[in-house]
Structure formats: structure tokens, C-alpha cells
Backbone bond lengths (Angstrom), bond angles and torsions (degrees), N, CA, C in turn:
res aa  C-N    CA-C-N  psi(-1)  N-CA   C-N-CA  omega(-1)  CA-C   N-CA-C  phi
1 X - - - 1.466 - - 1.522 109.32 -
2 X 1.463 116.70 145.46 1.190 125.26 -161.93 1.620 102.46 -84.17
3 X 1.189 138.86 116.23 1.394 131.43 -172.19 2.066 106.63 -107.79
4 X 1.177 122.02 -19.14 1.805 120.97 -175.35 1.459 104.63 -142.67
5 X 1.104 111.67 128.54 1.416 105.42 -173.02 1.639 88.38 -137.26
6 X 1.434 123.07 167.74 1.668 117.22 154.97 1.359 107.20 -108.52
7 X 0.986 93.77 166.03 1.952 110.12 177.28 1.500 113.84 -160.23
8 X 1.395 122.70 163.68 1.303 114.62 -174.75 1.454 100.31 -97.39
9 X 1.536 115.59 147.31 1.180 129.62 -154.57 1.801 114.55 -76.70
10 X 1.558 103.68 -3.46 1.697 87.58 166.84 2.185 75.95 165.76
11 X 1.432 95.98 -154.96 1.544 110.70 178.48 1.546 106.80 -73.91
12 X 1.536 123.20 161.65 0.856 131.92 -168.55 1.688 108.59 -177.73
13 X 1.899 105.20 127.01 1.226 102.96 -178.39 1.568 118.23 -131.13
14 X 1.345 131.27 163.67 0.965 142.57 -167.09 1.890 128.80 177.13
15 X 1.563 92.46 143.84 1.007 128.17 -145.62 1.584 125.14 -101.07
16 X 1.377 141.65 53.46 1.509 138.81 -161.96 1.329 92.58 -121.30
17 X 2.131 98.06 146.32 0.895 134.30 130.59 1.235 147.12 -60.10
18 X 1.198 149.14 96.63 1.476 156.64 157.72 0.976 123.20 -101.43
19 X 1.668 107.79 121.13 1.366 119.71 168.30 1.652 114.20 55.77
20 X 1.374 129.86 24.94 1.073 147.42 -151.66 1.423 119.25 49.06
21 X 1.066 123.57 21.85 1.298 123.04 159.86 1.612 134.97 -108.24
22 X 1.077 122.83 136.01 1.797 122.42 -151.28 1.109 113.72 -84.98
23 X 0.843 157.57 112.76 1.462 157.78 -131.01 1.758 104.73 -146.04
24 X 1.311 128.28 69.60 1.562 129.13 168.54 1.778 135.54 -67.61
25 X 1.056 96.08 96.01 1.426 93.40 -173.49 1.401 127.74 -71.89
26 X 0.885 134.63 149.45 1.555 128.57 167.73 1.569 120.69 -136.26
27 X 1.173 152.18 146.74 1.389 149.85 -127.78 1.682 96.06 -169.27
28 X 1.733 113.21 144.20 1.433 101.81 -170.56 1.512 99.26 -167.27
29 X 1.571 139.27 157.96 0.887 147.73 168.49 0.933 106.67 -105.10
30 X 1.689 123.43 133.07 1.317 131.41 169.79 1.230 111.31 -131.71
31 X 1.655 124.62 161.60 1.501 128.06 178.36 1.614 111.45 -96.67
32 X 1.437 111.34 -32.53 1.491 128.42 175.04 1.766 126.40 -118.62
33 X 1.163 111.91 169.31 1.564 115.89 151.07 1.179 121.29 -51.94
34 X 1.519 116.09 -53.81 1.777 124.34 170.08 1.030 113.31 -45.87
35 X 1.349 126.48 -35.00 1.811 136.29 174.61 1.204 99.57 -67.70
36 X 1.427 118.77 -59.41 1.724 101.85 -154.18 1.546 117.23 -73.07
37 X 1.786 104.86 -27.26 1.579 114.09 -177.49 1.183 110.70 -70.55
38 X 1.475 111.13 -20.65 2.024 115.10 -174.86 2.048 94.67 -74.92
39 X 1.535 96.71 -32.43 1.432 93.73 -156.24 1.821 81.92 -75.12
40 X 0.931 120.16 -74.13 2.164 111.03 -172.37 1.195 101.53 -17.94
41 X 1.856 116.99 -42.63 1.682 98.95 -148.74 1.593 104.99 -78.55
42 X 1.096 116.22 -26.66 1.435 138.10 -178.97 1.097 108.75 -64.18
43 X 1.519 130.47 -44.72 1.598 126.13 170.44 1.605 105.27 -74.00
44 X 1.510 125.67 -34.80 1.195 129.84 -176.07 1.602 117.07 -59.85
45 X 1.484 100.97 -51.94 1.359 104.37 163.79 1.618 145.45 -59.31
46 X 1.656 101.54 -34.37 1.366 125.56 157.45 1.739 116.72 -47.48
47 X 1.160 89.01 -28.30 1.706 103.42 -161.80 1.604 119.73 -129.33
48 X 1.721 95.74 29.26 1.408 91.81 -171.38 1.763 117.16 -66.42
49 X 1.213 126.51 17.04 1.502 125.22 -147.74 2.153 70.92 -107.86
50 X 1.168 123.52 -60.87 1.200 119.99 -159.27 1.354 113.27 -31.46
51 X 1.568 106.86 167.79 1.265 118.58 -171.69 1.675 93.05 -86.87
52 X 1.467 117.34 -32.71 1.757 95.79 -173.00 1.644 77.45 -157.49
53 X 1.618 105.59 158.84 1.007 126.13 158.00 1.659 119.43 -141.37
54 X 1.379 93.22 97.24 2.149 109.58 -159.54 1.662 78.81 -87.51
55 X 1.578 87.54 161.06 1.487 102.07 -175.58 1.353 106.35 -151.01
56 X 1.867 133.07 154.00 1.707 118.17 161.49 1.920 70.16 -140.30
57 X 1.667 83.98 168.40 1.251 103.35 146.32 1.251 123.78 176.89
58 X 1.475 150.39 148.53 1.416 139.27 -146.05 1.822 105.39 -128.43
59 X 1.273 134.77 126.88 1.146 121.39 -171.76 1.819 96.88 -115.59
60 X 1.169 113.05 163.09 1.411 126.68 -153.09 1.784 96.73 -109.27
61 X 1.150 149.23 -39.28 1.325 146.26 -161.78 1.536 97.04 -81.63
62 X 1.304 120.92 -51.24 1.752 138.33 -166.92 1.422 112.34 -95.06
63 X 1.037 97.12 -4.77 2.038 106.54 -160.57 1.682 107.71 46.68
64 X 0.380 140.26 -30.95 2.015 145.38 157.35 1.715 93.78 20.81
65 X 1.248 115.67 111.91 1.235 125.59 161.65 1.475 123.96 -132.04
66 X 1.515 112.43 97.80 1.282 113.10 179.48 1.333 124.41 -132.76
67 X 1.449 128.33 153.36 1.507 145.39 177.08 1.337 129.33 -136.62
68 X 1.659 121.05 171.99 0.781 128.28 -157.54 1.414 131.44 -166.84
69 X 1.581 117.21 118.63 1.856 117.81 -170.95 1.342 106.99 -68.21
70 X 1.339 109.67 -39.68 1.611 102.07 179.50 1.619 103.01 58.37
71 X 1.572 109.08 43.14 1.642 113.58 159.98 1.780 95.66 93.86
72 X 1.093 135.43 -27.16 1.259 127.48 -176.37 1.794 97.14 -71.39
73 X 1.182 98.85 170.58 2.002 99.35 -158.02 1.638 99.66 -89.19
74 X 1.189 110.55 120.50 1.353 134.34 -157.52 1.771 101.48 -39.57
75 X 1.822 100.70 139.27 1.407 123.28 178.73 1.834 99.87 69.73
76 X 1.259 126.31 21.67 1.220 119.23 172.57 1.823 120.58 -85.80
77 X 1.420 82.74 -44.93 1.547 108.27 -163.74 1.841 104.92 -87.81
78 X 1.373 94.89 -95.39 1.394 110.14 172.44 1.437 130.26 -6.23
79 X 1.517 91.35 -70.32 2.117 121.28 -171.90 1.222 91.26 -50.54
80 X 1.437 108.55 -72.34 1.706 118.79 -164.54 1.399 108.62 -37.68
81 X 1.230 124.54 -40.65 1.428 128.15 -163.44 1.462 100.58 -65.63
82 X 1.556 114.29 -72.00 1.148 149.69 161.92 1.585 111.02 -18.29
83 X 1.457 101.80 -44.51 2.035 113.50 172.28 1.582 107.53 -66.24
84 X 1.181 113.19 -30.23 1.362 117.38 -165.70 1.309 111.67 -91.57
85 X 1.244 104.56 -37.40 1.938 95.83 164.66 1.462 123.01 -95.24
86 X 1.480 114.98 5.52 1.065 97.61 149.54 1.711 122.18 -94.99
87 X 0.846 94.54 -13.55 1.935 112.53 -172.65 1.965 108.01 -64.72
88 X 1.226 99.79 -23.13 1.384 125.06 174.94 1.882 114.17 -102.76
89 X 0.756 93.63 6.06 1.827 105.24 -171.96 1.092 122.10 44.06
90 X 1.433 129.04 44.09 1.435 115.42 -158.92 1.853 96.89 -113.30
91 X 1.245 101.87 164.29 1.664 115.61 -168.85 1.650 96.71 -116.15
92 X 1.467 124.72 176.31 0.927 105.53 148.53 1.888 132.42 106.12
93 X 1.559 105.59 -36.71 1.740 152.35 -101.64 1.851 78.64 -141.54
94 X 1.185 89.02 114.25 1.501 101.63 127.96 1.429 118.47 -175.47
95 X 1.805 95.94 166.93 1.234 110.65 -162.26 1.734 128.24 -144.18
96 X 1.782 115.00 126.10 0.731 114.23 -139.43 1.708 100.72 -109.43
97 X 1.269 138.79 131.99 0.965 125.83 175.03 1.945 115.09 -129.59
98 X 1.308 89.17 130.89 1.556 86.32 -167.06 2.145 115.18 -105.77
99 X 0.825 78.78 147.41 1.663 65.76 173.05 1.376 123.48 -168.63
100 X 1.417 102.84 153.04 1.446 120.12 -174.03 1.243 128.23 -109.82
101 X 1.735 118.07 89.81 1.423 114.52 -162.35 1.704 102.08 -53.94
102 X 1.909 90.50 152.10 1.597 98.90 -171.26 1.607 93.45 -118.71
103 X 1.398 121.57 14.46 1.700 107.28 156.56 2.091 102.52 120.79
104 X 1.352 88.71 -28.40 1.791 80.95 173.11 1.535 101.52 -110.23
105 X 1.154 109.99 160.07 1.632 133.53 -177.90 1.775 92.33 -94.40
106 X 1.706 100.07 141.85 1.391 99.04 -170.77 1.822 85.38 -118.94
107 X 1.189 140.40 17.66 1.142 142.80 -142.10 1.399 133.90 -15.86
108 X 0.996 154.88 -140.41 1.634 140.61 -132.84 1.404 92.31 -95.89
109 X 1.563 118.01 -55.05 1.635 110.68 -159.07 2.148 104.94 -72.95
110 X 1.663 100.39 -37.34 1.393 99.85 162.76 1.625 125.57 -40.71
111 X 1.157 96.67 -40.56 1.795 106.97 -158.67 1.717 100.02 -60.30
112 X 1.398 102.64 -55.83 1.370 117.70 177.77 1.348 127.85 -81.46
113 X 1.676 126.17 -4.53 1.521 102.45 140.63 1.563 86.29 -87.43
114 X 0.997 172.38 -61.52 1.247 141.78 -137.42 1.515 126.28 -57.41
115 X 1.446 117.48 -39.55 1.056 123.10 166.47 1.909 122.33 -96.78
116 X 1.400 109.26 20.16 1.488 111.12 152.52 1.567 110.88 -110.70
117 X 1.215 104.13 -3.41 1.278 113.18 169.87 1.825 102.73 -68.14
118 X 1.400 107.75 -71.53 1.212 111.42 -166.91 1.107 120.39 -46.57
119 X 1.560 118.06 -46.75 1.360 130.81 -163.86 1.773 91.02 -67.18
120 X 1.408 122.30 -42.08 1.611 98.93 179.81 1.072 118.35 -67.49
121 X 0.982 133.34 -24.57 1.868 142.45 -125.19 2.105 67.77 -93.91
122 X 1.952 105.56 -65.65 1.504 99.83 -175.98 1.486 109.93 -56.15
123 X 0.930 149.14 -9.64 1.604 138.37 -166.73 1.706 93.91 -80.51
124 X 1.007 94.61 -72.04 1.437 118.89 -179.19 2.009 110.48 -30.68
125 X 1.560 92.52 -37.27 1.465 91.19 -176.74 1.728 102.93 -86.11
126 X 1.008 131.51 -51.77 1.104 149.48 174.89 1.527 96.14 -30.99
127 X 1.770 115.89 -88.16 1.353 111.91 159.89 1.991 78.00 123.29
128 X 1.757 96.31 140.34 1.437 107.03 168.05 1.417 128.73 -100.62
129 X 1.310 107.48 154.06 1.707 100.28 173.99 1.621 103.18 -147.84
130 X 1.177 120.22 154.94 0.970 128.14 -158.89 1.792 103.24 -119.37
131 X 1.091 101.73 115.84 1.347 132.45 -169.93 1.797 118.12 -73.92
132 X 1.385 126.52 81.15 1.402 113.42 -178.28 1.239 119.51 -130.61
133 X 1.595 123.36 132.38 1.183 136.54 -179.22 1.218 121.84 -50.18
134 X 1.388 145.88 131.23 1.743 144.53 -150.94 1.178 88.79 -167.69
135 X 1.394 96.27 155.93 1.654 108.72 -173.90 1.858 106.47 -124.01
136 X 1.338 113.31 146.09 1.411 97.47 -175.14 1.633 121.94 -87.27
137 X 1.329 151.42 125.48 1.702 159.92 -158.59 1.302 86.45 -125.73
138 X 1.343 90.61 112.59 2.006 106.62 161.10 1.737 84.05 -102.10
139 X 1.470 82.14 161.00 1.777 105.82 -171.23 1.477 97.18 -137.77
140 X 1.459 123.47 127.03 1.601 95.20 163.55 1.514 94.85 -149.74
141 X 1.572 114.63 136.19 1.366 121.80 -164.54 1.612 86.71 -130.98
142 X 1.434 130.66 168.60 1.613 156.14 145.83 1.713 83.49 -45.50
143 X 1.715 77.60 145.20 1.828 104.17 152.56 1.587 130.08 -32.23
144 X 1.769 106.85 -41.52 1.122 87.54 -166.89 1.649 122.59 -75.79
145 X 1.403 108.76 -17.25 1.747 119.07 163.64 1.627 115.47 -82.11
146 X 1.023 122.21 46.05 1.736 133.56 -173.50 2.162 91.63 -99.40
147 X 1.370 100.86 -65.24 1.832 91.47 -177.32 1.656 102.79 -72.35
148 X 1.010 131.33 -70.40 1.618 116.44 -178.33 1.846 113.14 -34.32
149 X 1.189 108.73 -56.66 1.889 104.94 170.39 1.543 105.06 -58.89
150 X 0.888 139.81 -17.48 1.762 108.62 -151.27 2.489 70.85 -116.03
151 X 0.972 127.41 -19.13 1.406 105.19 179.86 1.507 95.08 -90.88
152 X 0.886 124.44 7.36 1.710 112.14 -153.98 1.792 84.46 -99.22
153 X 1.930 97.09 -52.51 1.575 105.96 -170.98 1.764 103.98 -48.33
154 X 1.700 106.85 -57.39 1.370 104.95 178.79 1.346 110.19 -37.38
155 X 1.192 121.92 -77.86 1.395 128.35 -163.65 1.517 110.42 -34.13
156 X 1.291 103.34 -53.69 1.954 109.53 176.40 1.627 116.03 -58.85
157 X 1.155 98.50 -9.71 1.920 94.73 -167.65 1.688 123.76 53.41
158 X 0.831 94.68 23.23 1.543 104.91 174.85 1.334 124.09 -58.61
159 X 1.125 124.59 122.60 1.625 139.56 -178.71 1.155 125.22 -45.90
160 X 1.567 136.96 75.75 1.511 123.07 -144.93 1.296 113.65 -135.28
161 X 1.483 122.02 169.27 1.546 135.42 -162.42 1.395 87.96 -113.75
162 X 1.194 108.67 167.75 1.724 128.51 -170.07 1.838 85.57 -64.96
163 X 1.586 121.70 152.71 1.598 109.85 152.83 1.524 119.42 -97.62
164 X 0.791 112.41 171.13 1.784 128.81 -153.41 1.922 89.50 -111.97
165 X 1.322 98.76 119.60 1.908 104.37 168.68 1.703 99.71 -118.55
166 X 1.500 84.63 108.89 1.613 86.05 151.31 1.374 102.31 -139.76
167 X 1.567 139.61 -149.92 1.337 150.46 -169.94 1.795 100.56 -34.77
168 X 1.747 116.28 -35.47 0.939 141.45 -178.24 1.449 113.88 -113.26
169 X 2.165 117.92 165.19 1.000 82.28 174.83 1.545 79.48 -128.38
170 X 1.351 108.43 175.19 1.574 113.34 -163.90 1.843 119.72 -140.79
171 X 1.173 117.48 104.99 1.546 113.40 -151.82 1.596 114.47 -96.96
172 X 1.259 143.37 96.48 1.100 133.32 -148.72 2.056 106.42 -93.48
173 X 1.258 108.41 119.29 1.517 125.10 -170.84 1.505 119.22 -94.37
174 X 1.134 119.24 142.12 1.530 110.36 -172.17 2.047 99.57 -118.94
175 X 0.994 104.92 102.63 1.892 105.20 -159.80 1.435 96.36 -97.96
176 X 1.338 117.61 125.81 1.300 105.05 150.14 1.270 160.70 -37.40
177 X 1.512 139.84 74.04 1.377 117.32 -148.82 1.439 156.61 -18.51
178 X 1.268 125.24 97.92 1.221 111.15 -146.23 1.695 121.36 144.07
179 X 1.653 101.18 -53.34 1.390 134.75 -133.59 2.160 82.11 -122.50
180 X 1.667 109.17 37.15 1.641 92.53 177.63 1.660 88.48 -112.09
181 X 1.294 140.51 -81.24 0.991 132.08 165.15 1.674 119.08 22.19
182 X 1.545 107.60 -87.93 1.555 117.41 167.57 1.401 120.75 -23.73
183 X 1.868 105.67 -58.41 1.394 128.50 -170.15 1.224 92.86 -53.52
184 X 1.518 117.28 -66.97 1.759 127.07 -169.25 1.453 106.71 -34.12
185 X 1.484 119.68 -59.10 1.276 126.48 -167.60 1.189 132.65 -61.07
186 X 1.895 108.97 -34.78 0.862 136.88 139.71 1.373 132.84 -20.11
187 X 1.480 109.46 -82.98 2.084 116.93 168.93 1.755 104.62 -48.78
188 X 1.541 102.00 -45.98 1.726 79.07 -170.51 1.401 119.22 -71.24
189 X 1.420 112.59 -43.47 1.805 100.61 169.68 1.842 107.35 -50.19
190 X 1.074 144.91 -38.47 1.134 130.38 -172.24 1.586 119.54 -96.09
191 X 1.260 102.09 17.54 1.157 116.41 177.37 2.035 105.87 -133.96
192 X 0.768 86.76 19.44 1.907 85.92 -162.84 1.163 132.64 39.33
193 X 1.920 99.79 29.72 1.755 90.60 -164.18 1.395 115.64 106.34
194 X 1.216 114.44 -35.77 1.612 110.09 -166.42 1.804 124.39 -99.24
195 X 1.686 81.56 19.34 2.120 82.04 164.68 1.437 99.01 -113.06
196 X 1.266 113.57 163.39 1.485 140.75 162.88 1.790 105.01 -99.63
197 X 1.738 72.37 121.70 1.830 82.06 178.28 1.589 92.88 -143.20
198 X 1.714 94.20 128.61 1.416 130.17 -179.68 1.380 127.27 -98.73
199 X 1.294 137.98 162.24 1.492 113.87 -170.32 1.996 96.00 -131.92
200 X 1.167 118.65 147.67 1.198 89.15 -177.63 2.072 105.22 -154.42
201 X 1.128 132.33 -110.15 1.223 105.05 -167.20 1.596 122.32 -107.37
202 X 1.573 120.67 144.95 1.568 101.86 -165.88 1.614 92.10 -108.15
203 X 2.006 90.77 153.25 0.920 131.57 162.50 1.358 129.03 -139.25
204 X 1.854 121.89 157.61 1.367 112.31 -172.66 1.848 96.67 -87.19
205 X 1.288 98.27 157.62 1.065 123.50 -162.25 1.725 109.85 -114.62
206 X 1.058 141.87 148.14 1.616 119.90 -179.45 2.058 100.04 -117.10
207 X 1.495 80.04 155.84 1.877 81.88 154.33 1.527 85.91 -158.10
208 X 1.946 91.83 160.15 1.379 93.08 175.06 1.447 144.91 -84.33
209 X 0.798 168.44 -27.36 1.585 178.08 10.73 1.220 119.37 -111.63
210 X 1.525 123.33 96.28 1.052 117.14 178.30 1.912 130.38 -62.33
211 X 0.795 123.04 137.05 1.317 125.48 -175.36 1.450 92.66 -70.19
């Protein structure tokens, strides 16, 4: 099972000139194929006046990786796009680039930095995050382990939910898959044994990736 994947962190737009021709990018997270083809048709339609609207995009459940010249002279448009999100590893991804010839021919080797250009220039705006599956560990010990847990949690940087005070207090953990075992072993040596630690439902979790 797939536990970290990257993806770009939400929509993202952008804007270049080449060679007098306008070149609009757009960048998008999707969960499916049905997502990403609704998302082309939607820029396609917005933009039916353009001279081309090339497209790639790669989905993560199906692996489905597909592109498109959309009339620009074959492997110019599309691939390039398509090179760039995979060249970046991202799942998830697609990306739409629209454009409006401005009167000069940029020909084959132009076309394709032009449109791996774009597709980064949008990645970049959009912005990545890296996607990993974690499982949630409630912890709950007496008062008197409340300052040793809450510097210990700081110190670990651990991914966490507000904790819950009642008679008890109870610290909710976001663990990386994999990484509960350790955790377990962990609270009881620093607890001597005397917290209850539970394991309970996973979800992916994001962080961002700085470029």
C-alpha cells in the first residue's frame, strides 16, 4: 500500500509571454481521471477562442497518465507538460496550458521549452506538498505526567490534535505509518508503563515542500 505520495498543493495560475504569444497556465489537484478531464474541459471551454489548449495529467489510484498537443505538432505540447510532472514526481496533477499564437512560429525545440517552461512556472505557483498516511495514538496518563508529556511531545514535533482534560488527560498523535510500535514503546518507558495508548483511524496528512 502506497503510504507518501506528492501532489501540488491546491489551484494555481500563471501567466507568460513567448515570442508574442500568451501562453496561460493553470495547475490543479484532482482525486480522479473524471476530475482532471472535467477540469481540461472547463479550461477548454472557457477558452474556446484559443489557438490550442494542450493538457497532461497523472492520477494516483489508476496510475492513468495522459496528454495532449491539441493541434500543436505532435510530442511538442502535451509530453513536455507530462515530462514535468513526472520529473517532479507528483500524482494527482494536472495541467492545463492554453494559448494564443502571437504571429511567429517558435518551432519544435521552442514549443517544448516553452511549454515545460509553463507547466513549472504553474507548479511552482500552485506549490507542493507531500502527502503521507499516519495513523492516529491517543495517549492518556494522570496529571502528574501532563509537564514531562507536553515537553517531551514538543520536543518530538509530533503532528497533533488539541488534548482532551477531563479526570484524565488525553493527547491525540498523528504517527506516521509504520512509526506506532516505536511511539508505543516510547510513552511506556517515559511513562513507566502507566499511560494507555490506543491506535485508531488513518489518514494522509500533508506538509509542504519547499522548492
Amino acid at each position: 500500500m502506497e503510504t507518501r505520495y506528492r501532489t501540488v498543493k491546491g489551484y494555481g495560475e500563471t501567466e507568460i509571454v513567448i515570442q508574442k504569444s500568451r501562453f496561460i497556465t493553470r495547475v490543479n489537484r484532482v482525486s480522479t481521471e473524471q476530475e482532471a478531464a472535467a477540469f481540461v474541459e472547463e479550461i477548454s471551454k472557457k477558452h474556446w477562442d484559443a489557438t490550442h489548449n494542450c493538457y497532461a495529467y497523472v492520477t494516483r489510484g489508476t496510475q492513468v497518465q495522459k496528454s495532449s498537443d491539441d493541434g500543436e505538432p505532435a510530442g511538442t505540447a502535451g509530453r513536455p507538460i507530462l515530462e514535468v510532472i513526472r520529473n517532479r514526481d507528483l500524482h494527482d496533477t494536472v495541467i492545463v496550458v492554453t494559448r494564443y499564437f502571437g504571429g511567429i512560429k517558435l518551432g519544435a525545440s521552442g514549443l517544448i521549452r516553452a511549454y515545460s517552461q509553463c507547466a513549472a512556472a504553474g507548479i511552482d505557483t500552485a506549490g507542493e506538498v507531500e502527502r503521507i498516511l499516519h495513523r492516529k495514538m491517543s495517549i492518556t496518563t494522570d496529571y502528574s505526567f501532563v509537564g514531562k508529556m507536553e515537553h517531551e511531545l514538543r520536543t518530538h514535533g509530533f503532528d497533533m490534535d488539541p488534548p482532551e482534560f477531563t479526570d484524565q488527560v488525553t493527547w491525540h498523535l498523528w504517527v506516521p505509518l509504520g512509526e506506532e510500535a516505536e511511539v508505543t514503546k516510547w510513552v511506556t518507558e517515559l511513562t513507566n508503563g502507566r499511560a494507555s495508548v490506543t491506535e485508531g483511524e488513518t489518514m494522509f496528512r500533508e506538509k509542504e515542500v519547499k522548492s
